[in-house]
SEFIZA-3560 file (N, C-alpha, C; in Angstrom, 3 decimals):
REM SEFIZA-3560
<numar><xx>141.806</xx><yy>-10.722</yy><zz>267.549</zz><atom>N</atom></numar>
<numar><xx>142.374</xx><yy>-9.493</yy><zz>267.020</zz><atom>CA</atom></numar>
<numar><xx>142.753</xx><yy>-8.616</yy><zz>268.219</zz><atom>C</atom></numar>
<numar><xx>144.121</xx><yy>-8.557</yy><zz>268.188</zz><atom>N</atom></numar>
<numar><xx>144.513</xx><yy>-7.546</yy><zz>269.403</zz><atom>CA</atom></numar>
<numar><xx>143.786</xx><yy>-5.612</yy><zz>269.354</zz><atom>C</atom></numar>
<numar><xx>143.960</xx><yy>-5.212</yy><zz>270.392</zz><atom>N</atom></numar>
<numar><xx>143.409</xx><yy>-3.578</yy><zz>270.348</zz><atom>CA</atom></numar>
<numar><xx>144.210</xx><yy>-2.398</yy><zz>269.145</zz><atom>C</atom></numar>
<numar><xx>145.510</xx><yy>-3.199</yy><zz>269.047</zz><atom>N</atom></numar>
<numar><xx>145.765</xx><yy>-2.315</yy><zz>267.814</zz><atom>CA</atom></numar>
<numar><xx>145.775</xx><yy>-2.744</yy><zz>266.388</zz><atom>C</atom></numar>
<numar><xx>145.483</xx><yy>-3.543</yy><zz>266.378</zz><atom>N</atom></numar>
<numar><xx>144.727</xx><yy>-3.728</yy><zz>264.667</zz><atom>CA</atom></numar>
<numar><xx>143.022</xx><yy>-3.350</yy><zz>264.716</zz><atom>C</atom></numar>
<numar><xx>142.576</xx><yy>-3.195</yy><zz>266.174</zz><atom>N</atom></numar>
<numar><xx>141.367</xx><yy>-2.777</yy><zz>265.688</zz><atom>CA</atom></numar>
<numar><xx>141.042</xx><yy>-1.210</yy><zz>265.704</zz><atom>C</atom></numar>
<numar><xx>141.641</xx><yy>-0.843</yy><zz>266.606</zz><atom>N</atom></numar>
<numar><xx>142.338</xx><yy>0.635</yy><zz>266.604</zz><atom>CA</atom></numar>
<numar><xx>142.083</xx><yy>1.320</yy><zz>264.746</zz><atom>C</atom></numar>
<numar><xx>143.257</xx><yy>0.306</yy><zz>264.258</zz><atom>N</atom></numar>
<numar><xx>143.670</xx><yy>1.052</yy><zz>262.927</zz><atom>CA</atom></numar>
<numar><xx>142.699</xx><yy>0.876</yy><zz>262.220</zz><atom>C</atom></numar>
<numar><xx>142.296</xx><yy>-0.329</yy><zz>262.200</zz><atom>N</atom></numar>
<numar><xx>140.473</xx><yy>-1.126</yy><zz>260.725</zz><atom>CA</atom></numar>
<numar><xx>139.714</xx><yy>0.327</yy><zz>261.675</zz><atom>C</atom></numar>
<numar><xx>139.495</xx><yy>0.733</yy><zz>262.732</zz><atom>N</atom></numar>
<numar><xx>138.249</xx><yy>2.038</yy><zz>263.321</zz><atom>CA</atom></numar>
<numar><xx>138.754</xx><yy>3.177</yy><zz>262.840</zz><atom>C</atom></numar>
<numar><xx>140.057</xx><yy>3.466</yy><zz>262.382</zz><atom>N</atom></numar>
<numar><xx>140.474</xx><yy>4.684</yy><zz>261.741</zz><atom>CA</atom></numar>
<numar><xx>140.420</xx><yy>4.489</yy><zz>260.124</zz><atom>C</atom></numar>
<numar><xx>140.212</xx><yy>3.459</yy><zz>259.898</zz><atom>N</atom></numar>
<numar><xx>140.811</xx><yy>3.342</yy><zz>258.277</zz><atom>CA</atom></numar>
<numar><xx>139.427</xx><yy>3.866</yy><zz>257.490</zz><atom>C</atom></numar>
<numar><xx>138.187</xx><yy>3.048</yy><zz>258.748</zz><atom>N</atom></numar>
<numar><xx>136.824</xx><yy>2.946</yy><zz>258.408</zz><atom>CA</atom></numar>
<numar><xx>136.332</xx><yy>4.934</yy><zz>257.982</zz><atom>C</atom></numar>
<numar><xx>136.711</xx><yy>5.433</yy><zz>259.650</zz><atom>N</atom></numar>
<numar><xx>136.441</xx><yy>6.555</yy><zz>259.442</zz><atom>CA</atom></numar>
<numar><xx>136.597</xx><yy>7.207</yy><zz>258.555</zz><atom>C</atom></numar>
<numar><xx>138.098</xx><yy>7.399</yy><zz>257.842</zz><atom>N</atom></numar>
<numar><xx>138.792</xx><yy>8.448</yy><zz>256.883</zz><atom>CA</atom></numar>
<numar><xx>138.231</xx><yy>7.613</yy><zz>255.620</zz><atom>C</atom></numar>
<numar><xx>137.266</xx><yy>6.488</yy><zz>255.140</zz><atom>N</atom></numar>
<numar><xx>136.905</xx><yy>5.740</yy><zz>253.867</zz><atom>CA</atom></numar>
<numar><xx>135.435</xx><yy>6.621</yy><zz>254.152</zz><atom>C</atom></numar>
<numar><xx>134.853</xx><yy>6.762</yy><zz>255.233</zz><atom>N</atom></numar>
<numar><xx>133.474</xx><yy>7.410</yy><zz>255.217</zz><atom>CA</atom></numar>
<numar><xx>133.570</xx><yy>8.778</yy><zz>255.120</zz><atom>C</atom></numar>
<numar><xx>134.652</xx><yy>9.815</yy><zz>255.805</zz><atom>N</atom></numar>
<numar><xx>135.189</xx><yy>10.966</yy><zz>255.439</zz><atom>CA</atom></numar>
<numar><xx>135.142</xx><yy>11.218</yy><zz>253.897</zz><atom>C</atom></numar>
<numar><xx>135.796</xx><yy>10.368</yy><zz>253.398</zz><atom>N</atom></numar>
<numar><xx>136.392</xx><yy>10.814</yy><zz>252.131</zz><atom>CA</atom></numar>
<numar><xx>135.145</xx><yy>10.713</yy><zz>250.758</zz><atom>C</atom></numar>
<numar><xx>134.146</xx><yy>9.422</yy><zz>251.272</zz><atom>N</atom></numar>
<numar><xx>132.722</xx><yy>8.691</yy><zz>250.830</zz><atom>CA</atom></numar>
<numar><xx>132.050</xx><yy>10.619</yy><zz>250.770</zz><atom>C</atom></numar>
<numar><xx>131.872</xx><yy>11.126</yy><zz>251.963</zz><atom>N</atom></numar>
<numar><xx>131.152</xx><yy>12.379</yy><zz>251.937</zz><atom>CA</atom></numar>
<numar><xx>131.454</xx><yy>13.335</yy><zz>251.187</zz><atom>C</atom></numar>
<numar><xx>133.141</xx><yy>13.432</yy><zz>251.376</zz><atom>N</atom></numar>
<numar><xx>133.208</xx><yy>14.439</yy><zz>250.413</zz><atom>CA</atom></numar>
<numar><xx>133.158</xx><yy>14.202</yy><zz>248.936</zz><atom>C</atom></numar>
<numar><xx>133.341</xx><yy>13.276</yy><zz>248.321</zz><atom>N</atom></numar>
<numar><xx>133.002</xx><yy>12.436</yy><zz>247.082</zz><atom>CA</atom></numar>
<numar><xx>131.602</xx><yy>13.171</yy><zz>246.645</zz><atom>C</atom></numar>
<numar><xx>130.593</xx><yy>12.758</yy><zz>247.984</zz><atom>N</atom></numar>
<numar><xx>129.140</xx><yy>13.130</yy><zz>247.768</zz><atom>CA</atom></numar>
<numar><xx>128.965</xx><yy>14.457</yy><zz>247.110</zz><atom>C</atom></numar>
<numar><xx>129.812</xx><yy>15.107</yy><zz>248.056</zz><atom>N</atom></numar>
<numar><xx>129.330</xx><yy>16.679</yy><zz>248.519</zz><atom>CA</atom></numar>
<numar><xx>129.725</xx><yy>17.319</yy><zz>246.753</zz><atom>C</atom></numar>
<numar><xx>131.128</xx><yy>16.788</yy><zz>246.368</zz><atom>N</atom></numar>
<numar><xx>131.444</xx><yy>17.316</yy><zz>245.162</zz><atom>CA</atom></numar>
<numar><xx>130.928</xx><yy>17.382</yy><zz>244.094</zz><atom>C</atom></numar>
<numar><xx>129.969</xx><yy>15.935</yy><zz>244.032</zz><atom>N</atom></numar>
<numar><xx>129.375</xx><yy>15.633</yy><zz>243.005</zz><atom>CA</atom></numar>
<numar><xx>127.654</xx><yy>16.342</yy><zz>242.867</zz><atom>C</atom></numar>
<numar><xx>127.254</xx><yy>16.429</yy><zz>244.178</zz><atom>N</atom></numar>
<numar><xx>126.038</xx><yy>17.249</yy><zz>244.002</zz><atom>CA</atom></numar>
<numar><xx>126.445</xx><yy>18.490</yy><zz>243.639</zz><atom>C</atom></numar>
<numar><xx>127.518</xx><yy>19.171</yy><zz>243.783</zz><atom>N</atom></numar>
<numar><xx>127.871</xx><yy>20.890</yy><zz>243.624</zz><atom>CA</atom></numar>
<numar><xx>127.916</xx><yy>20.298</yy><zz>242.129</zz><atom>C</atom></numar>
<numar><xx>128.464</xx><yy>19.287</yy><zz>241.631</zz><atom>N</atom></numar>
<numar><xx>129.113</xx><yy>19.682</yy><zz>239.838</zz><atom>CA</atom></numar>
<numar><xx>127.795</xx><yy>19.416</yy><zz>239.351</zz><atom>C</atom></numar>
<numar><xx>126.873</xx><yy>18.448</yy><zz>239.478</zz><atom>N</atom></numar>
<numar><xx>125.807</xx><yy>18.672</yy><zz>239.078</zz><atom>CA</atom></numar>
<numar><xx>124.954</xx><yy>19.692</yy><zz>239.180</zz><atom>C</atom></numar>
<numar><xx>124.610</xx><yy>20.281</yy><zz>240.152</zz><atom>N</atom></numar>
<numar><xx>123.780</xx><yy>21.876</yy><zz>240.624</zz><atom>CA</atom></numar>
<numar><xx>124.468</xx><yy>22.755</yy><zz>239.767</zz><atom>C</atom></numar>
<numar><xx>126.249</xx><yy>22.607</yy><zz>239.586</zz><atom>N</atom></numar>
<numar><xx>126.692</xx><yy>24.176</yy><zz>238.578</zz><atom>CA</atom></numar>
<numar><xx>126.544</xx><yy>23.955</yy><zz>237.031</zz><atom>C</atom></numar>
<numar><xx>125.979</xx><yy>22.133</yy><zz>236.697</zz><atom>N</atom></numar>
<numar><xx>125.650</xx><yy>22.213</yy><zz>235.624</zz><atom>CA</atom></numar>
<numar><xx>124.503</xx><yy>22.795</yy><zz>235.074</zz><atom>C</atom></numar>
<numar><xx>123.661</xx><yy>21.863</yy><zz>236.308</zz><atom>N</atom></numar>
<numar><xx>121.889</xx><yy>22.362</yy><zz>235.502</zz><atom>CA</atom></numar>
<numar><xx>122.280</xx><yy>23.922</yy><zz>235.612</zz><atom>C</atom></numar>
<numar><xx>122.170</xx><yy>24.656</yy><zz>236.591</zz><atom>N</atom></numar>
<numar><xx>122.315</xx><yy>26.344</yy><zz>236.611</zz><atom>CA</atom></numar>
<numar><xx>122.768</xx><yy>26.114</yy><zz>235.229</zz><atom>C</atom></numar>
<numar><xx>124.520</xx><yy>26.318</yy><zz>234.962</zz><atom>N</atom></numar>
<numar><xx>124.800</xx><yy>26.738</yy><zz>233.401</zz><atom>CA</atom></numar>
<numar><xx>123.970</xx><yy>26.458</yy><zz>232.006</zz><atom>C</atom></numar>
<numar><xx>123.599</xx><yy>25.234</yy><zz>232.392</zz><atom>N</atom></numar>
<numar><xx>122.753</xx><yy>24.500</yy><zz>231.288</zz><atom>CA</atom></numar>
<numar><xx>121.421</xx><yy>25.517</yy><zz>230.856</zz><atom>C</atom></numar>
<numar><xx>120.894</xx><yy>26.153</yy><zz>232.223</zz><atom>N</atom></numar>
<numar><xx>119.231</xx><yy>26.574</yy><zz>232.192</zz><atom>CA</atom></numar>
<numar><xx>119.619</xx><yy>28.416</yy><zz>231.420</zz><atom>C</atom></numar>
<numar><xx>120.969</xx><yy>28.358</yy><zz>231.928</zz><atom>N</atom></numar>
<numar><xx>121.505</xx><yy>29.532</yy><zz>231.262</zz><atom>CA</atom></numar>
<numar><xx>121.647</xx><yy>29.806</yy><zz>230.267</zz><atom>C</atom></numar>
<numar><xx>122.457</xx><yy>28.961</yy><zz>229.452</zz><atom>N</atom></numar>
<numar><xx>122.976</xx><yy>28.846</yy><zz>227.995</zz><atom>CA</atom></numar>
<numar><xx>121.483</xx><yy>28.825</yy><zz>227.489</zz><atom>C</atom></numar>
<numar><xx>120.303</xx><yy>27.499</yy><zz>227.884</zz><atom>N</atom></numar>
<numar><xx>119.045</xx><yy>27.931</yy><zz>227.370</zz><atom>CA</atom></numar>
<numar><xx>118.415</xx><yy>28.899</yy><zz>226.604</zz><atom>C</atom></numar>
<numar><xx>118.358</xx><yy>29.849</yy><zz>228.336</zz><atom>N</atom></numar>
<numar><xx>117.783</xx><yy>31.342</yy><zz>228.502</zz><atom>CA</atom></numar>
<numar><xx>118.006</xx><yy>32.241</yy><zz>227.731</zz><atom>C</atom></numar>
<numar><xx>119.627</xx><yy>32.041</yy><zz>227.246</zz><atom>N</atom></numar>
<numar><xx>120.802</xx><yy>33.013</yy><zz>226.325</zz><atom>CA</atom></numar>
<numar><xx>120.312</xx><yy>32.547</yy><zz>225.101</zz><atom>C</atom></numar>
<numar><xx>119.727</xx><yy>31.589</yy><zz>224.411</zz><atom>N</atom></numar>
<numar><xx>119.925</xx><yy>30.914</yy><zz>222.975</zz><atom>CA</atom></numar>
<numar><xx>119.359</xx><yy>32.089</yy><zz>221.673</zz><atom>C</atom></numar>
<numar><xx>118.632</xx><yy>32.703</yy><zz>222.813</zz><atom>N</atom></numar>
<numar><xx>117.193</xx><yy>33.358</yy><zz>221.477</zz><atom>CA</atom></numar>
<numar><xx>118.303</xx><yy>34.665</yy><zz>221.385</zz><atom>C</atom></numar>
<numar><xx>119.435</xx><yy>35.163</yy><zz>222.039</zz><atom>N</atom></numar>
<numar><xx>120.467</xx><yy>36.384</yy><zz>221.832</zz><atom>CA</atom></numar>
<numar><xx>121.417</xx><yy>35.953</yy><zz>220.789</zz><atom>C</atom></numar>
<numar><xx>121.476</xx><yy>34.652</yy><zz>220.452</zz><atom>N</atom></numar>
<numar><xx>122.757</xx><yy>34.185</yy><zz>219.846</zz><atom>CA</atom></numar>
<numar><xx>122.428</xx><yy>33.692</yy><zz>218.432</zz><atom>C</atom></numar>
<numar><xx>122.934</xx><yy>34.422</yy><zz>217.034</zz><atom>N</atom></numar>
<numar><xx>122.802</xx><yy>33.560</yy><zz>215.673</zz><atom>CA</atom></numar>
<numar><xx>124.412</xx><yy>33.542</yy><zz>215.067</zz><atom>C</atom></numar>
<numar><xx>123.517</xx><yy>32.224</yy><zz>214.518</zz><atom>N</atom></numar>
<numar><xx>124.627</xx><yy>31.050</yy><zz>214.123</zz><atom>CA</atom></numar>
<numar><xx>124.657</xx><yy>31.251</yy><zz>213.254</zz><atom>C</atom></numar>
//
């Protein structure tokens, strides 16, 4: 394998692990703004008739 195909597979790798993190990062925030809302709506239930 010459230096520039390995060049590109060392960049391709990076921006697949870049993108792996932010994947991460998004999915712990949507979960954390669920439970919060979730523990909320809870908290709120005994204000609210149906």
């Amino acid at each position: 394998m010459n230096e520039k195909q390995y060049k590109r597979i060392t960049e391709i790798g990076a921006a697949n692990l870049a993108v792996g993190v932010v994947v991460m990062v998004v999915g712990i925030v949507t979960g954390v703004l669920s439970v919060v809302n979730g523990a909320r709506l809870l908290a709120s239930r005994k204000d609210m008739t149906i």
